[in-house]
C-alpha positions as semicolon CSV with decimal commas, in nm:
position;residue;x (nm);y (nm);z (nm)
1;X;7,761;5,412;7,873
2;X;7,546;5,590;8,136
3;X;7,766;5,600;8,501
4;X;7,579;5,454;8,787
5;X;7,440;5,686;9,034
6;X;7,485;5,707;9,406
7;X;7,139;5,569;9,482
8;X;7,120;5,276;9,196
9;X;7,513;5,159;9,368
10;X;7,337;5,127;9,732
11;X;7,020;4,912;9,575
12;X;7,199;4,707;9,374
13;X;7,473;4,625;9,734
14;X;7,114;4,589;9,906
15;X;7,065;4,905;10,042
16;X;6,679;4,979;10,122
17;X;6,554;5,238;10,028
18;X;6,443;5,351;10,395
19;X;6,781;5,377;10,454
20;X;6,900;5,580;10,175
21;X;6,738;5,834;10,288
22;X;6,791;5,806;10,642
23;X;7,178;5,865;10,457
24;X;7,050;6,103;10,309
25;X;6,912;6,314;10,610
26;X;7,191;6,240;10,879
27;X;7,433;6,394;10,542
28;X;7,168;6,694;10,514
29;X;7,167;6,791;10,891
30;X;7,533;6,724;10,929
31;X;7,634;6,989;10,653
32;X;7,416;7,246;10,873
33;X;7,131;7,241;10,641
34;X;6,757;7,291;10,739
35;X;6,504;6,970;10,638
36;X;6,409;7,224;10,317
37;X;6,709;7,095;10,140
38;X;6,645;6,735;10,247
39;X;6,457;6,663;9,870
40;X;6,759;6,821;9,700
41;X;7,052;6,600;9,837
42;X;6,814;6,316;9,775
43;X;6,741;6,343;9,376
44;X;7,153;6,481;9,366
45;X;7,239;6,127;9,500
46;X;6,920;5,939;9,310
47;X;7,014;6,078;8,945
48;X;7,403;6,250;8,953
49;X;7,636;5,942;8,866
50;X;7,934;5,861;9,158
51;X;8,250;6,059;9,147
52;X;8,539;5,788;9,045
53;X;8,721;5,838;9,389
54;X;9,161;5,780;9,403
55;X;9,305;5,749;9,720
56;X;9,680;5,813;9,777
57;X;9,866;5,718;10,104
58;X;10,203;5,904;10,155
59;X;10,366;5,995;10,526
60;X;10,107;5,844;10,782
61;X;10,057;5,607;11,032
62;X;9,693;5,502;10,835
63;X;9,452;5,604;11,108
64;X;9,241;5,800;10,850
65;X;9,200;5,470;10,687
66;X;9,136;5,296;10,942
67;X;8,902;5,560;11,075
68;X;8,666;5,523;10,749
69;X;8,666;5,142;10,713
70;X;8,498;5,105;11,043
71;X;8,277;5,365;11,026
72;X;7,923;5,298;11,268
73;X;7,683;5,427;11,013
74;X;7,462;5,164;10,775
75;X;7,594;5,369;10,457
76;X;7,862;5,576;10,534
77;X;8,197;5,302;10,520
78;X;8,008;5,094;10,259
79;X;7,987;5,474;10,048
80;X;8,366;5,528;10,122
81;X;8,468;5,216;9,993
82;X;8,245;5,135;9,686
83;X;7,949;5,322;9,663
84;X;8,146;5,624;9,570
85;X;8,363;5,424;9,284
86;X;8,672;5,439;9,498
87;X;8,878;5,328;9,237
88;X;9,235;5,272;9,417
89;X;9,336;5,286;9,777
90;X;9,641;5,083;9,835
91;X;9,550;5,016;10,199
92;X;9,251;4,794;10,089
93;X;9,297;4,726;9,719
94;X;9,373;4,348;9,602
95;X;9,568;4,505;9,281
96;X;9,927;4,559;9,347
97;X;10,242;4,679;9,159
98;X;10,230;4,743;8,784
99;X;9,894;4,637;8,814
100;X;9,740;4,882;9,041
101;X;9,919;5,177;8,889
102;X;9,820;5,108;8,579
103;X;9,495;5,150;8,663
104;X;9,488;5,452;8,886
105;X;9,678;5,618;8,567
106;X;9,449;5,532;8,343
107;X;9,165;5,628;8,546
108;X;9,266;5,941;8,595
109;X;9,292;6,021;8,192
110;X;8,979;5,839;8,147
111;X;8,810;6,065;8,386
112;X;9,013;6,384;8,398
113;X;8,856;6,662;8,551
114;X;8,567;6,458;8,725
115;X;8,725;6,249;9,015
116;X;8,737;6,365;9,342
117;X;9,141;6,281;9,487
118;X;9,185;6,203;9,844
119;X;9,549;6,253;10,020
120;X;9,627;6,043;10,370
121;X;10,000;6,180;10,506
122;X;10,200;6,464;10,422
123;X;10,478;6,417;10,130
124;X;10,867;6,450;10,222
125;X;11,075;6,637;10,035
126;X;11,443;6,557;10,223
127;X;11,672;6,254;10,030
128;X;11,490;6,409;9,710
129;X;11,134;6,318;9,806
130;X;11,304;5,928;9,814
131;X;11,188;5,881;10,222
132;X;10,784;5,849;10,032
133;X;10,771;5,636;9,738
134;X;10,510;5,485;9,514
135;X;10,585;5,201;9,231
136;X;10,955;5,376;9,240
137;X;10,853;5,734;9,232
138;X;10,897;6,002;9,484
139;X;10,585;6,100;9,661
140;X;10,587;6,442;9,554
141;X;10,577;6,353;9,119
142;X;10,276;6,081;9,230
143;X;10,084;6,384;9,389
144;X;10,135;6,653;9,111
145;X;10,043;6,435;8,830
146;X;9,699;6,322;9,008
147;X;9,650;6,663;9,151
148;X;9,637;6,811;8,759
149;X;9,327;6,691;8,618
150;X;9,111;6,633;9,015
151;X;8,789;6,812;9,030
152;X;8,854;6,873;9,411
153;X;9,134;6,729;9,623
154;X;9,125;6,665;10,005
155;X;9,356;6,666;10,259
156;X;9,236;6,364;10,485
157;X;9,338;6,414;10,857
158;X;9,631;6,561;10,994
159;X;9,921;6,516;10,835
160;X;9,795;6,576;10,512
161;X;9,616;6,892;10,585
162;X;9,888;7,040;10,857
163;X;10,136;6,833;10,887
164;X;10,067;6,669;11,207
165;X;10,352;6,426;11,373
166;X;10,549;6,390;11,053
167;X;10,650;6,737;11,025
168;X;10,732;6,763;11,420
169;X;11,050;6,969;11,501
170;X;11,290;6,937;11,378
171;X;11,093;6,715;11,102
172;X;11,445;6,551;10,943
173;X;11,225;6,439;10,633
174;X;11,114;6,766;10,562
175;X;10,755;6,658;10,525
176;X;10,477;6,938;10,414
177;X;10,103;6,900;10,407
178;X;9,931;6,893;10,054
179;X;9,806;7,273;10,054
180;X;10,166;7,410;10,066
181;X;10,260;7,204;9,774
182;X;9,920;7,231;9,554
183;X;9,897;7,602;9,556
184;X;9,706;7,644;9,213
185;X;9,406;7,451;9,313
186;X;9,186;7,444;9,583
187;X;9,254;7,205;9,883
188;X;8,988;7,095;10,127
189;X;9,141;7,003;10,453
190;X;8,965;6,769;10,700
191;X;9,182;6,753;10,944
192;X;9,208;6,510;11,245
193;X;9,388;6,241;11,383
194;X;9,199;6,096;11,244
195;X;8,919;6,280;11,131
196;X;8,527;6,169;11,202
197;X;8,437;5,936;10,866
198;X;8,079;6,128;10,802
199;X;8,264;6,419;10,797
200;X;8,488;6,274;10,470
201;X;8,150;6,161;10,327
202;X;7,945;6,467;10,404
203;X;8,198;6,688;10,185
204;X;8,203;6,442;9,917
205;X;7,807;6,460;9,919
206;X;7,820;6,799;9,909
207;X;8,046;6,846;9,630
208;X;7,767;6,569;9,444
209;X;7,467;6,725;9,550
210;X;7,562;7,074;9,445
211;X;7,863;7,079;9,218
212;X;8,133;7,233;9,472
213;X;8,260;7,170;9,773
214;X;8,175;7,334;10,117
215;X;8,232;7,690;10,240
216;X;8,577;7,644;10,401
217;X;8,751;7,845;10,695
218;X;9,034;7,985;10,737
219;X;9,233;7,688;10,770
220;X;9,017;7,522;10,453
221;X;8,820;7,332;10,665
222;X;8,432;7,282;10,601
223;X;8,265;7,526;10,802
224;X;7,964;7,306;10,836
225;X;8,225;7,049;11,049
226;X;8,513;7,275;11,157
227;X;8,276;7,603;11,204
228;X;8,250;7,540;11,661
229;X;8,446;7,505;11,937
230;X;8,439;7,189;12,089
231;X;8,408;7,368;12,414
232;X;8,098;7,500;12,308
233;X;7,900;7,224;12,262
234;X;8,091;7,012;12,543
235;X;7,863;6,860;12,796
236;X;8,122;6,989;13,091
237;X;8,097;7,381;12,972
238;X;7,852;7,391;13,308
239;X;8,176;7,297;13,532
240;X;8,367;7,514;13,340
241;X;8,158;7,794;13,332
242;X;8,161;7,767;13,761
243;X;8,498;7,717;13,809
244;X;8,539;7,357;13,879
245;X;8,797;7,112;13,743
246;X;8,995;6,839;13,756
247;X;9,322;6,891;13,909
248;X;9,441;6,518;13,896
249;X;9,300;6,233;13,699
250;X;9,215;6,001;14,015
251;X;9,070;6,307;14,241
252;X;8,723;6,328;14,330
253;X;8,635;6,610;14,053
254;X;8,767;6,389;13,783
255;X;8,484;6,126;13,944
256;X;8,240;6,369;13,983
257;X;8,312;6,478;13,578
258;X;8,435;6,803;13,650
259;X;8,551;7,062;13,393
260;X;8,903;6,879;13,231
261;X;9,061;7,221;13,131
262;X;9,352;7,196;13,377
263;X;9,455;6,888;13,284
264;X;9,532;7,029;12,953
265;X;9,195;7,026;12,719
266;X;9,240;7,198;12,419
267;X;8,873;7,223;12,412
268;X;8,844;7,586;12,419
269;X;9,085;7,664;12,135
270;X;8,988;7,348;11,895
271;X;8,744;7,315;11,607
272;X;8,537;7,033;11,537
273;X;8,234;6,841;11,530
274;X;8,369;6,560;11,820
275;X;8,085;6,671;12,090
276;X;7,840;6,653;11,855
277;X;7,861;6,366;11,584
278;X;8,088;6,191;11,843
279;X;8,257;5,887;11,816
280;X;8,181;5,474;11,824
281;X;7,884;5,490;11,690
282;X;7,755;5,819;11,872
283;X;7,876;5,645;12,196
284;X;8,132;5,916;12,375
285;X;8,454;6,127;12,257
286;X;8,775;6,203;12,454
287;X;8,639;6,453;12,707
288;X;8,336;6,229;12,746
289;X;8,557;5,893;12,851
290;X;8,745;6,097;13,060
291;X;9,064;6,264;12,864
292;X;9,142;6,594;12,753
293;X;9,130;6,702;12,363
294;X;9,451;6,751;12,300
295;X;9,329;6,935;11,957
296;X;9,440;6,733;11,686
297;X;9,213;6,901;11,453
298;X;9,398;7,220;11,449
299;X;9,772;7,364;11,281
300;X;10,052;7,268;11,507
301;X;9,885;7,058;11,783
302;X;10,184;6,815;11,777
303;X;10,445;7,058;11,879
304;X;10,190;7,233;12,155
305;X;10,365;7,032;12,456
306;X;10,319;6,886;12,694
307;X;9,985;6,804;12,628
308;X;9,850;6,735;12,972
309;X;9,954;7,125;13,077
310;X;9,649;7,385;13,061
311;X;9,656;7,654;12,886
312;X;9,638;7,962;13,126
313;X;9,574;8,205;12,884
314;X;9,253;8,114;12,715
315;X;9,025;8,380;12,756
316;X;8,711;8,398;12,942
317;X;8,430;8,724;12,839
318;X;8,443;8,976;13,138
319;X;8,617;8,712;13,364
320;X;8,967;8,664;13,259
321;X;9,039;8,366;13,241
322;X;8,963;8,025;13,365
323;X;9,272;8,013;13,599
324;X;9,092;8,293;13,826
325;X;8,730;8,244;13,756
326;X;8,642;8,108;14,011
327;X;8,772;8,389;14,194
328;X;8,604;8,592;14,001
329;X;8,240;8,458;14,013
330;X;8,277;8,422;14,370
331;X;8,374;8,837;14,386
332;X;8,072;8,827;14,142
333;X;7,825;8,669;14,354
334;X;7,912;8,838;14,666
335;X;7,846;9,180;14,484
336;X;7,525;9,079;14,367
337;X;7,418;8,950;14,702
338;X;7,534;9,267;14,871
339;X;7,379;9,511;14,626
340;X;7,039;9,260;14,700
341;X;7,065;9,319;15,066
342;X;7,090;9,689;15,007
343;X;6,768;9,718;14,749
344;X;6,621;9,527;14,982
345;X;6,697;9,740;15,299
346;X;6,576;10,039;15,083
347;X;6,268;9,890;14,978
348;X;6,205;9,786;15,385
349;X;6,300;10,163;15,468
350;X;6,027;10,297;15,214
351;X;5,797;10,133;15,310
352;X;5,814;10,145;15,703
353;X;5,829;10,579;15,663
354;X;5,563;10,714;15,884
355;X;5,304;10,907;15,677
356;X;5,287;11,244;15,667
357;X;5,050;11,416;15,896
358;X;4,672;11,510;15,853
359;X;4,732;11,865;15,844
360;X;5,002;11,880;15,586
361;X;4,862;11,655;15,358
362;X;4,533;11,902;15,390
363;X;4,734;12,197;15,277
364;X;4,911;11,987;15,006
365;X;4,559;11,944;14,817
366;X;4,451;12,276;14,853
Protein backbone atom coordinates (compact mmCIF):
# COMPACT_ATOMS: atom_id res chain seq x y z
CA UNK A 1 0.00 0.00 0.00
CA UNK A 2 1.16 3.48 -1.10
CA UNK A 3 2.61 5.54 2.35
CA UNK A 4 0.95 8.83 2.87
CA UNK A 5 2.88 11.83 2.07
CA UNK A 6 3.75 14.83 4.14
CA UNK A 7 1.27 17.11 2.37
CA UNK A 8 -1.88 14.51 2.00
CA UNK A 9 -1.19 13.94 6.36
CA UNK A 10 -1.65 17.93 6.89
CA UNK A 11 -5.06 17.99 4.52
CA UNK A 12 -6.51 15.20 5.76
CA UNK A 13 -5.72 16.88 9.97
CA UNK A 14 -7.18 20.12 8.15
CA UNK A 15 -4.30 21.79 7.17
CA UNK A 16 -4.98 24.47 4.27
CA UNK A 17 -3.24 24.49 1.81
CA UNK A 18 -2.12 28.29 2.27
CA UNK A 19 -0.51 27.13 5.09
CA UNK A 20 1.42 24.29 3.85
CA UNK A 21 3.27 26.27 2.12
CA UNK A 22 3.72 29.05 4.36
CA UNK A 23 5.48 25.57 6.23
CA UNK A 24 6.95 25.11 3.57
CA UNK A 25 8.77 28.56 3.11
CA UNK A 26 9.54 29.43 6.88
CA UNK A 27 11.40 25.44 6.51
CA UNK A 28 13.09 26.76 3.13
CA UNK A 29 14.50 30.09 4.56
CA UNK A 30 15.33 28.54 7.85
CA UNK A 31 17.76 25.85 6.24
CA UNK A 32 19.58 29.04 4.59
CA UNK A 33 18.12 28.47 1.26
CA UNK A 34 17.28 31.22 -1.37
CA UNK A 35 13.23 31.36 -2.54
CA UNK A 36 14.75 29.27 -5.85
CA UNK A 37 14.47 26.14 -3.87
CA UNK A 38 11.09 27.09 -2.41
CA UNK A 39 9.19 24.73 -5.42
CA UNK A 40 11.55 21.88 -4.52
CA UNK A 41 10.85 21.42 -0.70
CA UNK A 42 7.25 21.85 -1.72
CA UNK A 43 6.67 18.80 -4.33
CA UNK A 44 9.50 16.76 -1.73
CA UNK A 45 6.78 17.21 1.00
CA UNK A 46 3.58 17.01 -1.65
CA UNK A 47 4.70 13.51 -3.25
CA UNK A 48 7.77 11.77 -0.87
CA UNK A 49 5.73 9.60 1.74
CA UNK A 50 6.54 10.58 5.81
CA UNK A 51 9.54 9.06 7.41
CA UNK A 52 8.03 6.52 10.24
CA UNK A 53 9.66 8.62 13.14
CA UNK A 54 10.84 6.50 16.86
CA UNK A 55 11.55 8.49 19.63
CA UNK A 56 13.65 7.15 22.57
CA UNK A 57 13.95 8.98 25.99
CA UNK A 58 17.01 7.88 28.11
CA UNK A 59 18.98 10.33 30.82
CA UNK A 60 16.96 13.72 30.66
CA UNK A 61 14.95 15.93 32.42
CA UNK A 62 12.33 15.98 29.06
CA UNK A 63 12.71 19.61 28.10
CA UNK A 64 13.34 18.59 24.44
CA UNK A 65 9.93 17.13 24.64
CA UNK A 66 8.46 19.51 26.08
CA UNK A 67 10.15 22.04 23.86
CA UNK A 68 8.46 20.38 20.58
CA UNK A 69 4.94 19.77 21.93
CA UNK A 70 4.41 23.42 22.37
CA UNK A 71 5.91 24.58 19.54
CA UNK A 72 4.28 28.39 18.23
CA UNK A 73 4.19 27.49 14.62
CA UNK A 74 0.61 26.34 12.79
CA UNK A 75 2.54 23.09 11.45
CA UNK A 76 5.57 22.58 13.08
CA UNK A 77 4.33 20.57 16.71
CA UNK A 78 1.35 19.10 14.80
CA UNK A 79 4.44 17.69 12.09
CA UNK A 80 6.49 16.47 15.18
CA UNK A 81 3.85 14.60 16.60
CA UNK A 82 1.83 13.00 13.69
CA UNK A 83 2.37 14.44 10.53
CA UNK A 84 5.76 12.88 10.41
CA UNK A 85 4.36 9.17 11.49
CA UNK A 86 5.99 9.49 14.88
CA UNK A 87 5.40 6.12 15.65
CA UNK A 88 6.50 5.85 19.52
CA UNK A 89 7.52 8.46 22.01
CA UNK A 90 6.92 7.28 25.47
CA UNK A 91 6.46 10.82 26.80
CA UNK A 92 3.13 11.19 24.83
CA UNK A 93 2.17 7.71 23.66
CA UNK A 94 -1.14 6.03 25.19
CA UNK A 95 0.59 2.40 24.52
CA UNK A 96 2.55 1.22 27.41
CA UNK A 97 4.59 -1.88 28.47
CA UNK A 98 4.61 -5.00 26.30
CA UNK A 99 2.40 -3.15 24.26
CA UNK A 100 4.36 -0.23 23.18
CA UNK A 101 7.53 -2.21 22.65
CA UNK A 102 6.09 -4.43 20.65
CA UNK A 103 5.34 -2.06 18.37
CA UNK A 104 8.38 0.14 18.19
CA UNK A 105 10.19 -3.43 17.45
CA UNK A 106 8.21 -4.28 14.92
CA UNK A 107 8.28 -1.04 13.32
CA UNK A 108 11.60 -0.87 13.10
CA UNK A 109 11.87 -4.42 11.02
CA UNK A 110 8.94 -3.39 9.09
CA UNK A 111 10.69 -0.30 8.04
CA UNK A 112 14.40 -0.95 8.40
CA UNK A 113 16.55 1.36 6.81
CA UNK A 114 13.82 4.15 6.23
CA UNK A 115 12.92 5.69 9.70
CA UNK A 116 14.47 8.55 10.92
CA UNK A 117 15.46 7.72 15.10
CA UNK A 118 15.41 10.51 17.49
CA UNK A 119 17.51 10.25 20.98
CA UNK A 120 16.37 12.71 24.12
CA UNK A 121 19.24 12.13 27.14
CA UNK A 122 22.49 10.63 27.15
CA UNK A 123 22.71 6.68 28.08
CA UNK A 124 24.63 5.57 31.41
CA UNK A 125 26.88 3.07 31.37
CA UNK A 126 27.82 2.78 35.47
CA UNK A 127 25.66 -0.27 37.51
CA UNK A 128 25.93 -2.00 33.93
CA UNK A 129 23.88 0.54 31.99
CA UNK A 130 20.98 -0.55 34.91
CA UNK A 131 20.66 3.52 36.18
CA UNK A 132 18.56 3.87 32.24
CA UNK A 133 16.16 1.22 31.57
CA UNK A 134 13.47 0.48 29.05
CA UNK A 135 10.78 -2.56 29.39
CA UNK A 136 13.80 -4.19 31.61
CA UNK A 137 16.67 -3.47 29.35
CA UNK A 138 19.63 -1.31 29.85
CA UNK A 139 19.57 1.85 27.89
CA UNK A 140 22.57 1.20 26.02
CA UNK A 141 21.11 -2.58 24.18
CA UNK A 142 17.62 -0.33 23.47
CA UNK A 143 19.87 2.24 21.54
CA UNK A 144 22.14 -0.20 19.50
CA UNK A 145 19.41 -2.34 18.30
CA UNK A 146 17.30 0.83 16.94
CA UNK A 147 20.43 2.57 15.89
CA UNK A 148 21.18 -0.63 13.29
CA UNK A 149 18.71 -0.38 10.68
CA UNK A 150 17.90 4.07 11.17
CA UNK A 151 18.32 5.95 8.02
CA UNK A 152 19.65 8.96 10.14
CA UNK A 153 19.71 9.28 13.92
CA UNK A 154 19.62 12.57 15.96
CA UNK A 155 20.87 13.60 18.99
CA UNK A 156 17.96 15.91 20.37
CA UNK A 157 19.32 18.65 22.77
CA UNK A 158 21.98 18.48 25.12
CA UNK A 159 22.46 15.63 26.78
CA UNK A 160 22.08 13.52 23.99
CA UNK A 161 24.38 15.29 21.69
CA UNK A 162 27.15 16.40 24.53
CA UNK A 163 26.25 15.25 27.43
CA UNK A 164 24.93 18.24 29.11
CA UNK A 165 24.03 18.05 33.10
CA UNK A 166 24.02 14.28 33.22
CA UNK A 167 27.54 13.80 32.48
CA UNK A 168 28.63 16.82 34.94
CA UNK A 169 31.84 16.09 36.98
CA UNK A 170 32.31 13.81 38.38
CA UNK A 171 29.14 12.24 36.39
CA UNK A 172 28.77 8.98 39.00
CA UNK A 173 26.47 7.31 36.24
CA UNK A 174 28.93 7.51 33.72
CA UNK A 175 26.52 8.90 31.19
CA UNK A 176 27.86 9.56 27.37
CA UNK A 177 26.07 11.33 24.57
CA UNK A 178 24.85 9.15 21.55
CA UNK A 179 27.85 10.07 19.06
CA UNK A 180 30.50 8.48 21.37
CA UNK A 181 28.57 5.33 21.50
CA UNK A 182 27.21 5.15 17.68
CA UNK A 183 30.52 5.57 16.03
CA UNK A 184 29.69 3.61 12.71
CA UNK A 185 26.92 5.81 11.63
CA UNK A 186 26.39 9.23 11.27
CA UNK A 187 24.87 11.30 14.21
CA UNK A 188 23.19 14.64 13.78
CA UNK A 189 23.39 16.62 16.92
CA UNK A 190 20.92 19.44 17.68
CA UNK A 191 21.94 20.45 20.62
CA UNK A 192 20.24 22.73 23.26
CA UNK A 193 18.66 22.80 26.40
CA UNK A 194 16.42 22.44 24.84
CA UNK A 195 16.87 23.00 21.38
CA UNK A 196 14.46 25.49 19.12
CA UNK A 197 11.51 22.86 17.72
CA UNK A 198 11.81 24.24 13.86
CA UNK A 199 15.17 23.51 14.11
CA UNK A 200 14.25 19.45 14.84
CA UNK A 201 11.73 19.82 11.97
CA UNK A 202 13.85 21.74 9.53
CA UNK A 203 16.52 18.77 9.54
CA UNK A 204 13.93 16.24 9.26
CA UNK A 205 12.58 18.25 6.13
CA UNK A 206 15.71 18.36 4.82
CA UNK A 207 16.62 14.86 5.04
CA UNK A 208 12.76 14.43 3.07
CA UNK A 209 13.19 16.98 0.63
CA UNK A 210 16.59 15.87 -0.53
CA UNK A 211 17.47 12.41 0.67
CA UNK A 212 20.26 13.38 3.39
CA UNK A 213 20.60 15.28 6.10
CA UNK A 214 22.24 18.80 6.45
CA UNK A 215 25.88 19.87 6.07
CA UNK A 216 27.00 19.49 9.72
CA UNK A 217 29.92 21.31 11.70
CA UNK A 218 32.34 20.38 13.54
CA UNK A 219 30.44 19.43 16.43
CA UNK A 220 27.65 17.65 13.87
CA UNK A 221 25.46 20.31 14.14
CA UNK A 222 23.42 21.66 11.01
CA UNK A 223 25.29 24.41 9.71
CA UNK A 224 22.18 26.04 8.42
CA UNK A 225 21.12 26.37 12.52
CA UNK A 226 24.44 26.04 14.38
CA UNK A 227 26.59 27.90 11.45
CA UNK A 228 26.55 31.91 13.72
CA UNK A 229 27.36 33.28 16.73
CA UNK A 230 24.66 34.38 18.68
CA UNK A 231 26.63 37.49 19.30
CA UNK A 232 26.50 38.22 15.85
CA UNK A 233 23.16 38.60 15.19
CA UNK A 234 22.34 39.90 18.89
CA UNK A 235 20.43 43.10 18.95
CA UNK A 236 23.01 44.45 21.89
CA UNK A 237 26.33 43.87 19.54
CA UNK A 238 25.94 47.99 19.24
CA UNK A 239 26.64 48.23 23.22
CA UNK A 240 29.09 45.79 22.90
CA UNK A 241 30.83 46.99 20.12
CA UNK A 242 31.19 50.65 22.33
CA UNK A 243 32.10 49.34 25.39
CA UNK A 244 29.06 49.46 27.49
CA UNK A 245 27.63 46.80 29.81
CA UNK A 246 25.90 45.71 32.50
CA UNK A 247 27.84 45.44 35.58
CA UNK A 248 24.88 44.44 37.93
CA UNK A 249 21.46 43.22 37.02
CA UNK A 250 19.46 46.19 38.82
CA UNK A 251 22.01 49.10 37.57
CA UNK A 252 20.99 51.62 35.23
CA UNK A 253 22.84 49.89 32.06
CA UNK A 254 20.96 46.73 32.67
CA UNK A 255 17.70 49.33 32.30
CA UNK A 256 19.04 51.07 29.62
CA UNK A 257 19.75 47.31 27.78
CA UNK A 258 23.28 47.57 27.78
CA UNK A 259 25.74 44.97 26.40
CA UNK A 260 25.19 41.68 29.07
CA UNK A 261 28.78 40.29 28.45
CA UNK A 262 30.01 40.94 32.01
CA UNK A 263 27.46 39.37 33.59
CA UNK A 264 28.59 36.25 32.01
CA UNK A 265 26.94 35.92 28.26
CA UNK A 266 28.28 33.23 26.47
CA UNK A 267 27.08 35.03 23.48
CA UNK A 268 30.30 35.52 21.84
CA UNK A 269 31.54 31.93 22.02
CA UNK A 270 27.95 30.09 21.37
CA UNK A 271 26.31 28.80 18.19
CA UNK A 272 22.85 29.01 17.38
CA UNK A 273 19.92 30.31 15.75
CA UNK A 274 18.27 31.92 19.34
CA UNK A 275 18.57 35.76 18.00
CA UNK A 276 17.15 34.93 15.03
CA UNK A 277 14.23 32.27 15.02
CA UNK A 278 13.86 33.22 18.74
CA UNK A 279 11.70 31.91 21.14
CA UNK A 280 7.65 32.04 22.24
CA UNK A 281 6.46 32.37 19.21
CA UNK A 282 9.23 34.85 17.78
CA UNK A 283 8.55 36.90 20.99
CA UNK A 284 12.25 37.38 22.77
CA UNK A 285 15.25 34.92 23.86
CA UNK A 286 17.45 35.07 27.00
CA UNK A 287 19.57 38.14 26.18
CA UNK A 288 16.41 39.81 24.91
CA UNK A 289 14.34 39.35 28.48
CA UNK A 290 17.21 40.37 30.14
CA UNK A 291 19.68 37.21 31.00
CA UNK A 292 22.84 36.13 29.74
CA UNK A 293 23.24 32.91 27.32
CA UNK A 294 24.83 30.80 29.31
CA UNK A 295 25.57 28.60 25.96
CA UNK A 296 23.78 25.54 26.32
CA UNK A 297 24.11 24.80 22.74
CA UNK A 298 27.74 24.09 22.88
CA UNK A 299 30.25 20.89 24.40
CA UNK A 300 30.76 21.37 28.05
CA UNK A 301 28.58 24.42 28.94
CA UNK A 302 27.51 22.68 32.21
CA UNK A 303 30.87 22.45 33.76
CA UNK A 304 31.87 26.24 32.43
CA UNK A 305 31.12 27.80 36.05
CA UNK A 306 29.93 29.98 37.44
CA UNK A 307 27.81 31.01 34.85
CA UNK A 308 27.15 34.60 35.75
CA UNK A 309 31.25 35.29 35.51
CA UNK A 310 32.43 36.88 32.01
CA UNK A 311 34.67 35.54 30.15
CA UNK A 312 37.75 37.95 29.95
CA UNK A 313 39.39 36.38 27.30
CA UNK A 314 37.10 36.44 24.35
CA UNK A 315 38.71 38.15 21.71
CA UNK A 316 37.93 41.34 20.10
CA UNK A 317 39.68 42.11 16.11
CA UNK A 318 42.45 44.82 16.67
CA UNK A 319 41.02 45.70 20.17
CA UNK A 320 41.78 43.00 22.58
CA UNK A 321 39.30 42.25 24.24
CA UNK A 322 36.07 43.44 25.61
CA UNK A 323 37.47 43.90 29.19
CA UNK A 324 39.65 46.97 27.79
CA UNK A 325 37.73 48.14 24.83
CA UNK A 326 36.49 50.67 25.93
CA UNK A 327 39.81 51.83 26.70
CA UNK A 328 40.76 51.16 23.65
CA UNK A 329 38.15 52.98 21.41
CA UNK A 330 38.46 55.84 23.59
CA UNK A 331 42.64 55.82 22.76
CA UNK A 332 41.06 55.22 19.26
CA UNK A 333 38.96 58.16 19.01
CA UNK A 334 41.27 60.55 20.53
CA UNK A 335 43.89 59.58 17.76
CA UNK A 336 41.57 60.09 15.10
CA UNK A 337 40.45 63.41 16.41
CA UNK A 338 44.03 64.54 16.87
CA UNK A 339 45.32 63.40 13.50
CA UNK A 340 41.82 65.54 12.22
CA UNK A 341 42.97 68.61 13.97
CA UNK A 342 46.37 68.27 12.39
CA UNK A 343 45.04 67.67 8.52
CA UNK A 344 43.05 70.27 9.28
CA UNK A 345 45.72 72.79 10.56
CA UNK A 346 47.70 71.76 7.37
CA UNK A 347 45.01 72.28 5.06
CA UNK A 348 44.38 76.03 6.96
CA UNK A 349 48.30 76.57 6.61
CA UNK A 350 48.13 75.85 2.71
CA UNK A 351 45.88 77.69 2.05
CA UNK A 352 46.60 81.01 4.04
CA UNK A 353 50.57 80.93 2.23
CA UNK A 354 51.09 84.27 0.70
CA UNK A 355 51.57 83.93 -3.09
CA UNK A 356 54.56 84.19 -4.62
CA UNK A 357 55.54 87.48 -6.03
CA UNK A 358 54.90 89.08 -9.55
CA UNK A 359 58.36 88.98 -10.55
CA UNK A 360 59.18 85.42 -9.77
CA UNK A 361 56.27 83.98 -11.07
CA UNK A 362 57.30 86.09 -14.46
CA UNK A 363 60.62 84.34 -14.62
CA UNK A 364 59.00 80.96 -13.72
CA UNK A 365 56.99 81.05 -17.20
CA UNK A 366 59.66 82.16 -19.20
Amino acid sequence: MQKETFYEAVHRNGVSRRDFLKFCLMMTASLGFDYSMFPTVVKALESKPRPPVYWLNFAACTCCTESVIKAAHPLASEAILSIISLDYMETIQAAAGHQAEEIISKGMKENAGEYILLVEGSVPFGAEGMYCSIGGRPAIEVLKEAAANAKLIMSIGACSSFGCITTADPNPTECKPIYKIITDKQVVNVSGCPPIPDVIMGTIVHLIAFGEPPEVDLFHRPKAFYGVRIHDNCYRRAYFDSGMFVTKFDDEAARQGYCLYKMGCRGPTTYNDCAVMKWNNGVSYPIQSGHPCIGCSEPGYWDNKPLYQHLSDVPYVGLGTPDNIGEALAIGVAFATGAHLVASGVKKARMKKPPEPPDEQKEKEE
